[in-house]
Biopython code that builds the backbone (N, CA, C, O; Angstrom):
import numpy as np
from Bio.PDB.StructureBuilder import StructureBuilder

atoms = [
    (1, "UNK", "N", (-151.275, -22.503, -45.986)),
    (1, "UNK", "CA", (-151.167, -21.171, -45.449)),
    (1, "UNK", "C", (-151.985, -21.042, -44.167)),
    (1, "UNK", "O", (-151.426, -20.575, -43.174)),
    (2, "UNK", "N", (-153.353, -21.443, -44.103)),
    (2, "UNK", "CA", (-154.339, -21.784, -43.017)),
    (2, "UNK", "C", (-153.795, -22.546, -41.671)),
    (2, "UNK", "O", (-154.014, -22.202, -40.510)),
    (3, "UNK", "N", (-152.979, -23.745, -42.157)),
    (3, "UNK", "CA", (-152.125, -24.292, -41.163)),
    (3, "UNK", "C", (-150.871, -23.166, -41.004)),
    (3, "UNK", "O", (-150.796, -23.212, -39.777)),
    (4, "UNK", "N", (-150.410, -22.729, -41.180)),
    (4, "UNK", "CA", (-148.698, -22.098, -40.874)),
    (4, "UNK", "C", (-149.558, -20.961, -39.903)),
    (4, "UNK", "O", (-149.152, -20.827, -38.749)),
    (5, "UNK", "N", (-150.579, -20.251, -40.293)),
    (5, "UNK", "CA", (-151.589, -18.867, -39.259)),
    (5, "UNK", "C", (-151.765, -20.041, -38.322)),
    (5, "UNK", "O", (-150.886, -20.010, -37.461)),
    (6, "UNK", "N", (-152.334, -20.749, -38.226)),
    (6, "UNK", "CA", (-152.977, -21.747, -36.890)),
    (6, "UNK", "C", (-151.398, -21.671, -36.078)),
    (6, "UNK", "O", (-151.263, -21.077, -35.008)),
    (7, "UNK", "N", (-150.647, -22.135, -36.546)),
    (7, "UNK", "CA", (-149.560, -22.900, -35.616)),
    (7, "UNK", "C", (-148.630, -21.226, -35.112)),
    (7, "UNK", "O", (-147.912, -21.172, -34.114)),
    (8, "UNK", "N", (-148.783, -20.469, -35.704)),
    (8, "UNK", "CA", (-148.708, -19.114, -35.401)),
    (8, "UNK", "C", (-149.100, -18.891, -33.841)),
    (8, "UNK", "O", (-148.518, -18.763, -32.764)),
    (9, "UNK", "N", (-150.339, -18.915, -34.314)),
    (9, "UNK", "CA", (-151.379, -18.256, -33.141)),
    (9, "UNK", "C", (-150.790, -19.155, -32.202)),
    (9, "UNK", "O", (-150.300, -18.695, -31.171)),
    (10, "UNK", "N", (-150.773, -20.766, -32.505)),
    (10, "UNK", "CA", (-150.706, -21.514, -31.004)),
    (10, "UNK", "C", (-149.686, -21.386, -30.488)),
    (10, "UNK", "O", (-149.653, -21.487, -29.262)),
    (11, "UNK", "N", (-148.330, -21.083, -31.310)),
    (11, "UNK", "CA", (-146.984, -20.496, -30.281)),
    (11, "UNK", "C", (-147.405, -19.197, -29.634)),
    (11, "UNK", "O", (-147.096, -18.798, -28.511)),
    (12, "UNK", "N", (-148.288, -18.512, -30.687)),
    (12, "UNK", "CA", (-148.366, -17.077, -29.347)),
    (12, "UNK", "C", (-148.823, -17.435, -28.129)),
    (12, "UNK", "O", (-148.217, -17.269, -27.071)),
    (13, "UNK", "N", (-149.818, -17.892, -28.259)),
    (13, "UNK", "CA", (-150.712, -18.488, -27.525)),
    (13, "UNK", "C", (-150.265, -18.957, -26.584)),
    (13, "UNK", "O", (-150.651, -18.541, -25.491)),
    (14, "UNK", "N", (-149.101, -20.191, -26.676)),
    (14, "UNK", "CA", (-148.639, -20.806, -25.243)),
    (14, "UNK", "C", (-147.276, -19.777, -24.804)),
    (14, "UNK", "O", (-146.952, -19.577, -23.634)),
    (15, "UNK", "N", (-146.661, -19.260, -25.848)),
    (15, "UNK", "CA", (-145.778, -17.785, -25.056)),
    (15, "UNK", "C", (-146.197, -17.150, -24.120)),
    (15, "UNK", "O", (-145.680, -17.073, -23.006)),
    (16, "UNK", "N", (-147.608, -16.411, -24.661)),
    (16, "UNK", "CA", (-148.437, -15.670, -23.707)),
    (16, "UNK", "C", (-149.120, -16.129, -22.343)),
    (16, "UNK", "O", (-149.681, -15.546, -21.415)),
    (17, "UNK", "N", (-148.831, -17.353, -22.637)),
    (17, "UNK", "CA", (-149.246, -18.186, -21.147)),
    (17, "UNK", "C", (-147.906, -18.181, -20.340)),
    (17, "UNK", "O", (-147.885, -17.692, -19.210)),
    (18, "UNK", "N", (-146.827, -18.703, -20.893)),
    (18, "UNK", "CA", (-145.699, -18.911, -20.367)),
    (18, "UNK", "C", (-145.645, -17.589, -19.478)),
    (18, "UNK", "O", (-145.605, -17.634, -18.249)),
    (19, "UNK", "N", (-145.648, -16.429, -20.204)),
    (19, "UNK", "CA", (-145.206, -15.150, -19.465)),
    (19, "UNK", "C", (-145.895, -14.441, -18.939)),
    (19, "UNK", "O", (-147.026, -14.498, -19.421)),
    (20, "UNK", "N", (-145.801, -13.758, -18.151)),
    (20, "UNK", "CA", (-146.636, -12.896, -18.223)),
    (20, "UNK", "C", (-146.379, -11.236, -19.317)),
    (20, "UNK", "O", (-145.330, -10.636, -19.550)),
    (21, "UNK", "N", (-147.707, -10.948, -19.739)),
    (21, "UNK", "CA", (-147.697, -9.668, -20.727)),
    (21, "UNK", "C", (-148.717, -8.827, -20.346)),
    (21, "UNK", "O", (-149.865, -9.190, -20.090)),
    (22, "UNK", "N", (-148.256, -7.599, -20.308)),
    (22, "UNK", "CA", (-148.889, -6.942, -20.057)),
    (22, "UNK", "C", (-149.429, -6.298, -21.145)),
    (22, "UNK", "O", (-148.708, -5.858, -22.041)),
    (23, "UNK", "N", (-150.975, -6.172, -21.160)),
    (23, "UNK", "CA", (-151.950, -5.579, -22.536)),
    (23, "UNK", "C", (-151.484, -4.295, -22.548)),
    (23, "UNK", "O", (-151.641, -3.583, -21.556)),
    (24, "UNK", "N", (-150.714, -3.743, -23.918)),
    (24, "UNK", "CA", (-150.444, -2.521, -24.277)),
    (24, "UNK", "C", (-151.385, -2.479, -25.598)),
    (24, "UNK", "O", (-151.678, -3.522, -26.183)),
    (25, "UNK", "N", (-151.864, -1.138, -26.055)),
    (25, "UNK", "CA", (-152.134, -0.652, -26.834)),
    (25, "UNK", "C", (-151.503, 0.093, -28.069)),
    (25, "UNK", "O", (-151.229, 1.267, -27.818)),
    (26, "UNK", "N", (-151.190, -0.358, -29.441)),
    (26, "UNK", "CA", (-150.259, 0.412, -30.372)),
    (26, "UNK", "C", (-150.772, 1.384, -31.014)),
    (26, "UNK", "O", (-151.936, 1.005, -31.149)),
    (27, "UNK", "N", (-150.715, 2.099, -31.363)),
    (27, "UNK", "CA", (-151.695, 2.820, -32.703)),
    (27, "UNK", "C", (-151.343, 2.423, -33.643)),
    (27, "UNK", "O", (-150.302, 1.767, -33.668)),
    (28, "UNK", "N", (-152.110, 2.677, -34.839)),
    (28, "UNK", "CA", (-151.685, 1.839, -35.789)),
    (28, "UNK", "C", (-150.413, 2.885, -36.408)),
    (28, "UNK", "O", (-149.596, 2.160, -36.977)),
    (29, "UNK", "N", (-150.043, 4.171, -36.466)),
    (29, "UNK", "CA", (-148.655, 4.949, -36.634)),
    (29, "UNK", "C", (-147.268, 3.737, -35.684)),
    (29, "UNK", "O", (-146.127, 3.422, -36.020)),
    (30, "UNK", "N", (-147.933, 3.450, -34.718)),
    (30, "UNK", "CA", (-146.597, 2.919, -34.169)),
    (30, "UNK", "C", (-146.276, 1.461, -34.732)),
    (30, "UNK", "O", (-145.177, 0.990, -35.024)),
    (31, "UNK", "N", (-147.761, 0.775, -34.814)),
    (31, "UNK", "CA", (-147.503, -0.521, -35.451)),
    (31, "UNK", "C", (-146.575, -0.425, -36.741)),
    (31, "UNK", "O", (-145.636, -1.184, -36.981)),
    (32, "UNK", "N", (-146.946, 0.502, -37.427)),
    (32, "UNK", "CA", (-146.263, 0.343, -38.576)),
    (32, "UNK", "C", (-144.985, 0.618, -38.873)),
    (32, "UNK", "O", (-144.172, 0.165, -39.679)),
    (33, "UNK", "N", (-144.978, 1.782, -37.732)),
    (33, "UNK", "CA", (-143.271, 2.374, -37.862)),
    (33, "UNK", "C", (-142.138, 0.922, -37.164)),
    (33, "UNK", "O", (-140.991, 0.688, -37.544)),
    (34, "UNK", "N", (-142.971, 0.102, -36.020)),
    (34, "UNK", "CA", (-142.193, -0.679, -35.614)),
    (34, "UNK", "C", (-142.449, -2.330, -36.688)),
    (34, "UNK", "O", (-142.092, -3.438, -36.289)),
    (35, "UNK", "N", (-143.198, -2.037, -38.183)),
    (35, "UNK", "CA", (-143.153, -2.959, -39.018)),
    (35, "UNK", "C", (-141.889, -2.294, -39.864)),
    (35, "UNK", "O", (-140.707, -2.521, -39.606)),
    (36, "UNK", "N", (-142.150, -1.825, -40.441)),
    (36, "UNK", "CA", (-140.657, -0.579, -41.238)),
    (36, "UNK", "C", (-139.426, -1.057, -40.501)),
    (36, "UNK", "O", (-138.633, -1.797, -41.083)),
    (37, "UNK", "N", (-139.238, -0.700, -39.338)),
    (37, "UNK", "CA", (-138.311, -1.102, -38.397)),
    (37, "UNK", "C", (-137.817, -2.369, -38.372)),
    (37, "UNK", "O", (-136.594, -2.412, -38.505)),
    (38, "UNK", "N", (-138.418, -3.511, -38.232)),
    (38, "UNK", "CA", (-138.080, -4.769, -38.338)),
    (38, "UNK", "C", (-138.043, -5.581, -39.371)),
    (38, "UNK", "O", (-137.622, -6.738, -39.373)),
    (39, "UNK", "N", (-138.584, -4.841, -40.460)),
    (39, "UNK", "CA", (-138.190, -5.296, -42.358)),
    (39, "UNK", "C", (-137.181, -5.171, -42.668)),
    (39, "UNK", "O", (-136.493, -5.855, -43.426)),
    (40, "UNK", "N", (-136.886, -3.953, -41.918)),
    (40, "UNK", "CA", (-135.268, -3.158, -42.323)),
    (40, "UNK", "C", (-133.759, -3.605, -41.483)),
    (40, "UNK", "O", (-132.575, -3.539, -41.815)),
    (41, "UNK", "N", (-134.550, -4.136, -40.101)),
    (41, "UNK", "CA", (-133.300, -5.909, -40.066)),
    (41, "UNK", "C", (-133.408, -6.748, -40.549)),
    (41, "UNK", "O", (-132.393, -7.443, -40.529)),
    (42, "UNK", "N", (-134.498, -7.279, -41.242)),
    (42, "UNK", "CA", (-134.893, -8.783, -42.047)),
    (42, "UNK", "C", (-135.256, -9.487, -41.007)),
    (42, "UNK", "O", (-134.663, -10.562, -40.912)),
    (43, "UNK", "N", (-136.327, -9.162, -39.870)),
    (43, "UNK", "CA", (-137.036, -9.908, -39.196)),
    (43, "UNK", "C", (-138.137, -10.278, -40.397)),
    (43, "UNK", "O", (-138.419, -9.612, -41.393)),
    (44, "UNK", "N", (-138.648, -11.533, -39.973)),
    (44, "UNK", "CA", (-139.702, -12.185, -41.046)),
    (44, "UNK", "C", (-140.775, -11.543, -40.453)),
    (44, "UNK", "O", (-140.859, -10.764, -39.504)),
    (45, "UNK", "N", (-141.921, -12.244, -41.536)),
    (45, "UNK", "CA", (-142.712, -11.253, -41.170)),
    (45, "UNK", "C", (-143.947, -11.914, -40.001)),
    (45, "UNK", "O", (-144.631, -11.244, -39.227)),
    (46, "UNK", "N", (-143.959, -13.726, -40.211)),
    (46, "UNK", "CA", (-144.322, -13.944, -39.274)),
    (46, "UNK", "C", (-143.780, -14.206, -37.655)),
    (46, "UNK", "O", (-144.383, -14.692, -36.698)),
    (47, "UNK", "N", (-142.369, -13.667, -37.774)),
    (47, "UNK", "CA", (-141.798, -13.157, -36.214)),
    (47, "UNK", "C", (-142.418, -11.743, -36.384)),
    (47, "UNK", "O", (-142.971, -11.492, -35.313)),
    (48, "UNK", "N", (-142.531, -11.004, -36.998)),
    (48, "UNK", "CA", (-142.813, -9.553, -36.820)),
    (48, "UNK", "C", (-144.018, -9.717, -35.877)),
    (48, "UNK", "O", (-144.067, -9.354, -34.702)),
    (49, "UNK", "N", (-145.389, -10.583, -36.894)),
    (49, "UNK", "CA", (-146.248, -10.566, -35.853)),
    (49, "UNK", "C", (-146.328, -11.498, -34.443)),
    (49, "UNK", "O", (-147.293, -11.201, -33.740)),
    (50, "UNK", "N", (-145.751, -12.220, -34.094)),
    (50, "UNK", "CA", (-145.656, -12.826, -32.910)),
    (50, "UNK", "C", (-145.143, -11.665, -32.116)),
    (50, "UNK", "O", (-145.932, -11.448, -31.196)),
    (51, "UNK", "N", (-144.214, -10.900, -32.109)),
    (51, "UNK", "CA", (-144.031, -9.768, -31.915)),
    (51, "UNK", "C", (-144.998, -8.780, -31.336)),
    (51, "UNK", "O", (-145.253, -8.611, -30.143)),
    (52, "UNK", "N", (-145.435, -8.231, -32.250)),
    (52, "UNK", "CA", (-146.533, -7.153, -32.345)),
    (52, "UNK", "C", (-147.716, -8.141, -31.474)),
    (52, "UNK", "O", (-148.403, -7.334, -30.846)),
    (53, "UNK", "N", (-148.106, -9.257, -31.257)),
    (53, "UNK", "CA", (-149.165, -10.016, -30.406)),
    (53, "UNK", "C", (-148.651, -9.931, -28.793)),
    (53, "UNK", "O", (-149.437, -9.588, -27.910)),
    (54, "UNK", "N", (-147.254, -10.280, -28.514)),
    (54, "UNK", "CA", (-146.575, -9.988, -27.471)),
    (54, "UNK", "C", (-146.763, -8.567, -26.867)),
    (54, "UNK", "O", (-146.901, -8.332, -25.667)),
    (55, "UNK", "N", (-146.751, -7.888, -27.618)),
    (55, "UNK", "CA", (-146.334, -5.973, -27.673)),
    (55, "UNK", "C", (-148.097, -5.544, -27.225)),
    (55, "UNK", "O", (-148.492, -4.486, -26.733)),
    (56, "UNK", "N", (-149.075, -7.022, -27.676)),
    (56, "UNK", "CA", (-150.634, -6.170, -27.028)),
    (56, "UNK", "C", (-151.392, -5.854, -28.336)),
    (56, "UNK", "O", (-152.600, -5.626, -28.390)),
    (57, "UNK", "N", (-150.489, -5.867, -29.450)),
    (57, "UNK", "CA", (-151.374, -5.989, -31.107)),
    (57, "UNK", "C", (-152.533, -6.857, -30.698)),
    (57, "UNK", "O", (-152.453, -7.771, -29.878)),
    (58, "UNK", "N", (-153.928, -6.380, -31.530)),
    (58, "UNK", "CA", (-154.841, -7.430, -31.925)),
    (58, "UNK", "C", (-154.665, -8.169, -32.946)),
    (58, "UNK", "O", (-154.012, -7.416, -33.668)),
    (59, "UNK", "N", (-154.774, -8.978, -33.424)),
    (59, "UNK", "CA", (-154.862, -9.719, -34.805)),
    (59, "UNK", "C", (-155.563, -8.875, -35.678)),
    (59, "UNK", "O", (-155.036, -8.737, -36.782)),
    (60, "UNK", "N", (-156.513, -8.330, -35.495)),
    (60, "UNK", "CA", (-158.216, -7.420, -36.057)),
    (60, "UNK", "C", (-156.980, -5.999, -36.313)),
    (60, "UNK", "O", (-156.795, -5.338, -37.335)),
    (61, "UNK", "N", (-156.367, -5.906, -35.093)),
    (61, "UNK", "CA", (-155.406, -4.571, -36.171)),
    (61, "UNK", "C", (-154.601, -4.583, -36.911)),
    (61, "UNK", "O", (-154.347, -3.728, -37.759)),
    (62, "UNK", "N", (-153.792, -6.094, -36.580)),
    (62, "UNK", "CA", (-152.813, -6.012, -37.949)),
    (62, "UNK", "C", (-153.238, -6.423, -39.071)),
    (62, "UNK", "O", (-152.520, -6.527, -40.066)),
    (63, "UNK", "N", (-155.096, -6.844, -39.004)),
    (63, "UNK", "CA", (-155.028, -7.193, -40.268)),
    (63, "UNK", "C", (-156.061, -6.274, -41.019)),
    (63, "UNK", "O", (-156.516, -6.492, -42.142)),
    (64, "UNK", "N", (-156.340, -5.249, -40.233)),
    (64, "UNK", "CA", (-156.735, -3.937, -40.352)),
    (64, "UNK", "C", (-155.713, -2.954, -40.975)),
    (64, "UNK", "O", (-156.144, -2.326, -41.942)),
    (65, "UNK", "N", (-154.216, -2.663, -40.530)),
    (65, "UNK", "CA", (-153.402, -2.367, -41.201)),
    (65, "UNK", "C", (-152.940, -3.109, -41.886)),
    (65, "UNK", "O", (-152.212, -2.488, -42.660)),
    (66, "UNK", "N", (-152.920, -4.137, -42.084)),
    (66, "UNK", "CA", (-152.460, -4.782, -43.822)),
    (66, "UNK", "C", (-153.223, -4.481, -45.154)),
    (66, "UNK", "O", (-152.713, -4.444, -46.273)),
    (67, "UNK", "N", (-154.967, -4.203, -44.730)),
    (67, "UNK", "CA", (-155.884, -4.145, -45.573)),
    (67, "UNK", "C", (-155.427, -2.931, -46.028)),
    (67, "UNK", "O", (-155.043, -2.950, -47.198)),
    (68, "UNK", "N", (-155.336, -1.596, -45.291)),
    (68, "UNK", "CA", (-155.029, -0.080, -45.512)),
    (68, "UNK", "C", (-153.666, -0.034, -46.577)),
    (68, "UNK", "O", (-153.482, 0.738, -47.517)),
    (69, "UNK", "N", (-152.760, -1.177, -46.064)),
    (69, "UNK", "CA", (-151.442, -0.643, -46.881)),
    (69, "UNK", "C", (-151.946, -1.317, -47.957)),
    (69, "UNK", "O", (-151.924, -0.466, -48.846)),
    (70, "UNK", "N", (-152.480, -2.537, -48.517)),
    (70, "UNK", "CA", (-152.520, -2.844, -49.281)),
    (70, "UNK", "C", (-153.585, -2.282, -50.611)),
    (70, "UNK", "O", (-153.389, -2.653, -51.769)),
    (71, "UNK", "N", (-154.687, -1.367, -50.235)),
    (71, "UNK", "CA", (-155.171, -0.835, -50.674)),
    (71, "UNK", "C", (-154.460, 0.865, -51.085)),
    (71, "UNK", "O", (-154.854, 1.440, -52.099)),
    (72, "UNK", "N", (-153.524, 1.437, -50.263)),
    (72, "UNK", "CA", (-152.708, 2.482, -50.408)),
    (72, "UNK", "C", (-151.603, 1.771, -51.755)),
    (72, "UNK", "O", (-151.215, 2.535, -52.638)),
    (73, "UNK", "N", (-151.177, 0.254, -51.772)),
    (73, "UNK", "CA", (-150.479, 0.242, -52.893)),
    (73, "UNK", "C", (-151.497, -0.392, -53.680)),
    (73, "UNK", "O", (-151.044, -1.418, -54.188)),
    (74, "UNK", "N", (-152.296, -0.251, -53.880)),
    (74, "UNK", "CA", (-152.972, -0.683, -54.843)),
    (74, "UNK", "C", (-153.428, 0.723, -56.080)),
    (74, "UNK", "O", (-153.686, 0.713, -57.284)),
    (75, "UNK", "N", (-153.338, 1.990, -54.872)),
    (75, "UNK", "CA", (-153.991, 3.107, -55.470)),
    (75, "UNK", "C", (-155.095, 3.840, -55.257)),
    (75, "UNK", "O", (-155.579, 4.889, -55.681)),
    (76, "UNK", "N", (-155.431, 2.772, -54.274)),
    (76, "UNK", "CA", (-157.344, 3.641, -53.925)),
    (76, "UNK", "C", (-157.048, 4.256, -52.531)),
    (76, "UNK", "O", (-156.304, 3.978, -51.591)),
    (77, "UNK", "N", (-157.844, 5.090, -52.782)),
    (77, "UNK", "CA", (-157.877, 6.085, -51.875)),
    (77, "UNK", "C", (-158.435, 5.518, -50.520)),
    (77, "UNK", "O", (-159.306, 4.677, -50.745)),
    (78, "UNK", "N", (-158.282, 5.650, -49.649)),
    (78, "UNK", "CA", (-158.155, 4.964, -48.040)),
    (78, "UNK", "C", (-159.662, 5.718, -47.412)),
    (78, "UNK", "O", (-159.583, 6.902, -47.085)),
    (79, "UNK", "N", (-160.476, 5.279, -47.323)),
    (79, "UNK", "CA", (-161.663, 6.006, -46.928)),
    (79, "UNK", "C", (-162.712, 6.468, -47.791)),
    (79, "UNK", "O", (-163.847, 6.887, -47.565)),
    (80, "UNK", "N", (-162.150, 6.316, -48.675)),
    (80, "UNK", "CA", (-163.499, 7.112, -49.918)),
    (80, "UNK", "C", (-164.249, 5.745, -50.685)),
    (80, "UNK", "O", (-163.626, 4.742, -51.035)),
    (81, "UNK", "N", (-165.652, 5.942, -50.847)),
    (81, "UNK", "CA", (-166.471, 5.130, -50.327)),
    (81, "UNK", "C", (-166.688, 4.990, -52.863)),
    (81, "UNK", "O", (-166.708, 5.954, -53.629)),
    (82, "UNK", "N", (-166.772, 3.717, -53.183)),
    (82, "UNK", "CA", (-167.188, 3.468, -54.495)),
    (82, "UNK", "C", (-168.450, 4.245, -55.025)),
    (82, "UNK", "O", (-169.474, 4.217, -54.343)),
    (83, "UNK", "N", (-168.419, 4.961, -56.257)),
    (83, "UNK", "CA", (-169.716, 5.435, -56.128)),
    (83, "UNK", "C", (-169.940, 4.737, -57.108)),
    (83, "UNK", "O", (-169.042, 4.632, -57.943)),
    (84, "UNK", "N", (-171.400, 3.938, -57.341)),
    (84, "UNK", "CA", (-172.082, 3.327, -58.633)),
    (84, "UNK", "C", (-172.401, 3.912, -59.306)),
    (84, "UNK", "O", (-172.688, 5.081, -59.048)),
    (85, "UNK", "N", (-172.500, 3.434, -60.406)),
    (85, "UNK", "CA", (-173.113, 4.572, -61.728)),
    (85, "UNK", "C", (-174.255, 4.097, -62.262)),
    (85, "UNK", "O", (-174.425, 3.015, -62.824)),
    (86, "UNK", "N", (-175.330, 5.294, -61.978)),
    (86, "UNK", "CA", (-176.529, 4.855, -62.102)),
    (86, "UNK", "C", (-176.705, 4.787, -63.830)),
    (86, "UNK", "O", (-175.980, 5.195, -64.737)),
    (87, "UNK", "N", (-178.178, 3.989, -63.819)),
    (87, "UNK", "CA", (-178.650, 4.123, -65.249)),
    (87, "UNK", "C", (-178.819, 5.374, -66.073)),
    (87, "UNK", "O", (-178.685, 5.689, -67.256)),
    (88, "UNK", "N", (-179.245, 6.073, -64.698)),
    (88, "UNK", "CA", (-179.700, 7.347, -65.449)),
    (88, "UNK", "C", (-177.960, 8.385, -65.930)),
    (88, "UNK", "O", (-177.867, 9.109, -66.921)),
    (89, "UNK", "N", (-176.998, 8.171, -65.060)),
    (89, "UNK", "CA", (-176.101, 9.159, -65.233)),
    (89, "UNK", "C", (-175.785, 8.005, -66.900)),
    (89, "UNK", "O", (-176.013, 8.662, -67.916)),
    (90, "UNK", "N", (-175.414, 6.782, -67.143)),
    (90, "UNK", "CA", (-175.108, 6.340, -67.998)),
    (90, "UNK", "C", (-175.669, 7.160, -69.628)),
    (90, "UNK", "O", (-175.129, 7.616, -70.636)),
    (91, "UNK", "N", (-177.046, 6.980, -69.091)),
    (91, "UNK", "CA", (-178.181, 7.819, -70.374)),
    (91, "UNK", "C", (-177.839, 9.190, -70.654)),
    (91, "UNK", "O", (-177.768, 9.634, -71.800)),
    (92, "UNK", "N", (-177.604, 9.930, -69.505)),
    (92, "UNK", "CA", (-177.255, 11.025, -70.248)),
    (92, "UNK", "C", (-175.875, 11.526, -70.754)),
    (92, "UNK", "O", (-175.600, 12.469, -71.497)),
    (93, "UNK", "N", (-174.828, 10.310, -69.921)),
    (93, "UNK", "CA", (-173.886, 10.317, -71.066)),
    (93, "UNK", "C", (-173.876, 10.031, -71.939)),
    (93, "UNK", "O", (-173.286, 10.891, -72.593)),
    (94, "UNK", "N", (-174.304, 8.948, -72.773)),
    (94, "UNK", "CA", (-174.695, 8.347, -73.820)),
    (94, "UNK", "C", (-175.476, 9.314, -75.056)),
    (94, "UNK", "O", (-175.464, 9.326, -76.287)),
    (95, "UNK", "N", (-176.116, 10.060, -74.026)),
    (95, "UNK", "CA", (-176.789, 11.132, -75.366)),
    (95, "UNK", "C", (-175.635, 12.225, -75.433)),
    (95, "UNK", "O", (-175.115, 12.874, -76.341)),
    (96, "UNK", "N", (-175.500, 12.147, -74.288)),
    (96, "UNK", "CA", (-174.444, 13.365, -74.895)),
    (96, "UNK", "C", (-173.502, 13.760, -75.609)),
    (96, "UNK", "O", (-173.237, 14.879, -76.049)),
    (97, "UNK", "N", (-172.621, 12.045, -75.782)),
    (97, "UNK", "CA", (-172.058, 11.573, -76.594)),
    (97, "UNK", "C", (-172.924, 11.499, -78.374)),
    (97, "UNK", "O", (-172.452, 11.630, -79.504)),
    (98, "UNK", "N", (-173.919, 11.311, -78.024)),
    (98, "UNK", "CA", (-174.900, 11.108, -79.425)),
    (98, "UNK", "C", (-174.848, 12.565, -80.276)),
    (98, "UNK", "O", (-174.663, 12.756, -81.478)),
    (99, "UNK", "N", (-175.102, 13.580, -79.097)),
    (99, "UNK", "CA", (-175.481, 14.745, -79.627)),
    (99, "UNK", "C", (-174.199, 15.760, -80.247)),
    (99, "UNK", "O", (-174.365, 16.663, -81.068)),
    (100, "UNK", "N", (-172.916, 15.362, -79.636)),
    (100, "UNK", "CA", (-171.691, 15.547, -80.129)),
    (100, "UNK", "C", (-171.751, 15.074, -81.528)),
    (100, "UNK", "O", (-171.639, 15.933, -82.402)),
    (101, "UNK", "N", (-171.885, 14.035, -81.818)),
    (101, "UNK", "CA", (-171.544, 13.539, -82.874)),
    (101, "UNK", "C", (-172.439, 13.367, -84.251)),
    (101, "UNK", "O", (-172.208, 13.083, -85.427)),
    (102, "UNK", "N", (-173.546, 13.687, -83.477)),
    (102, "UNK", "CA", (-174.529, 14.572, -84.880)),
    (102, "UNK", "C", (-174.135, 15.849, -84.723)),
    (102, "UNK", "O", (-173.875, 16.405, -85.790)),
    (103, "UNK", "N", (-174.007, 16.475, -83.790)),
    (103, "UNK", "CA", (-173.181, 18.234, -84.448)),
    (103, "UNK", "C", (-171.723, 17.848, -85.120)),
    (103, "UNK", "O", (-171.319, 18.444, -86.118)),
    (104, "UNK", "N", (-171.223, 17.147, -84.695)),
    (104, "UNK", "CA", (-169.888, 17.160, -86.145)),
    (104, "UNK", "C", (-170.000, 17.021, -86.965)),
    (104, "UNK", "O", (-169.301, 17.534, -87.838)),
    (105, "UNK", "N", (-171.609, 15.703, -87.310)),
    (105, "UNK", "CA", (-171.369, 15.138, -88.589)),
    (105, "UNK", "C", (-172.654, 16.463, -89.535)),
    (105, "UNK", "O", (-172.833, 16.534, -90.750)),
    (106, "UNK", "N", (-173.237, 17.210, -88.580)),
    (106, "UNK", "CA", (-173.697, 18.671, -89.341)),
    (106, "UNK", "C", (-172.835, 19.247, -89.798)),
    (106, "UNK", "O", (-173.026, 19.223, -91.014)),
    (107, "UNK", "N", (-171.695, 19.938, -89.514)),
    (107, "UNK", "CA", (-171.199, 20.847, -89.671)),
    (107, "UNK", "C", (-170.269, 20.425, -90.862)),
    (107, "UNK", "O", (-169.677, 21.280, -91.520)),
    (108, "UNK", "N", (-170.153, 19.028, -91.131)),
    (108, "UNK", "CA", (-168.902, 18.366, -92.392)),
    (108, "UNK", "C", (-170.039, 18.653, -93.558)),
    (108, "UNK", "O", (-169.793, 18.397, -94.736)),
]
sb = StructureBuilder()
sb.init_structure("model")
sb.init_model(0)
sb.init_chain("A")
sb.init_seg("    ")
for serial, (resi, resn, name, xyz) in enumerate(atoms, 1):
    if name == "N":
        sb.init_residue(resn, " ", resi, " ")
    sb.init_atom(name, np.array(xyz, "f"), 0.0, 1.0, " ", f" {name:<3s}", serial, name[0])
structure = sb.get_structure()
């Protein structure tokens, strides 16, 4: 897989020499709408990005938007940060749970 990205880059690489390109900027709304776009002819996906490198893509953004979609299908929320759970919130769930369940077993 490491080799097939290398030999990637080095066709962009000598394309981008061959021609001249002019550095455009995508947002990542357009990157994606023009990924949607070219799934939906059955361009592959490593022509997509030779593509999008031609077009002025960074590498750092498409693999910035791959991380986002792939975390959007994964389910997690895009920006919201893990919160740990401390010892202490653990403890007082734990009693609280305790204290539930000596008031049920009072009241039987």
């Amino acid at each position: 897989m490491k080799q097939y990205i290398k030999l990637i880059i080095i066709i962009v690489l000598l394309t981008m020499g061959a021609t001249p390109v002019v550095a455009q900027s995508m947002s990542d709304d357009k990157v994606i709408e023009y990924i949607l776009k070219e799934q939906n002819k059955g361009t592959s996906q490593s022509q997509i990005v030779i593509q999008l490198m031609q077009k002025g893509v960074t590498i750092e953004q498409i693999r910035r938007i791959k991380a986002k979609y792939n975390k959007q299908k994964s389910g997690e929320v895009v920006g919201a940060k893990k919160r740990k759970t401390t010892r202490r919130r653990k403890k007082i769930t734990s009693e609280r749970k305790l204290s539930t369940t000596k008031r049920k077993m009072t009241r039987n």
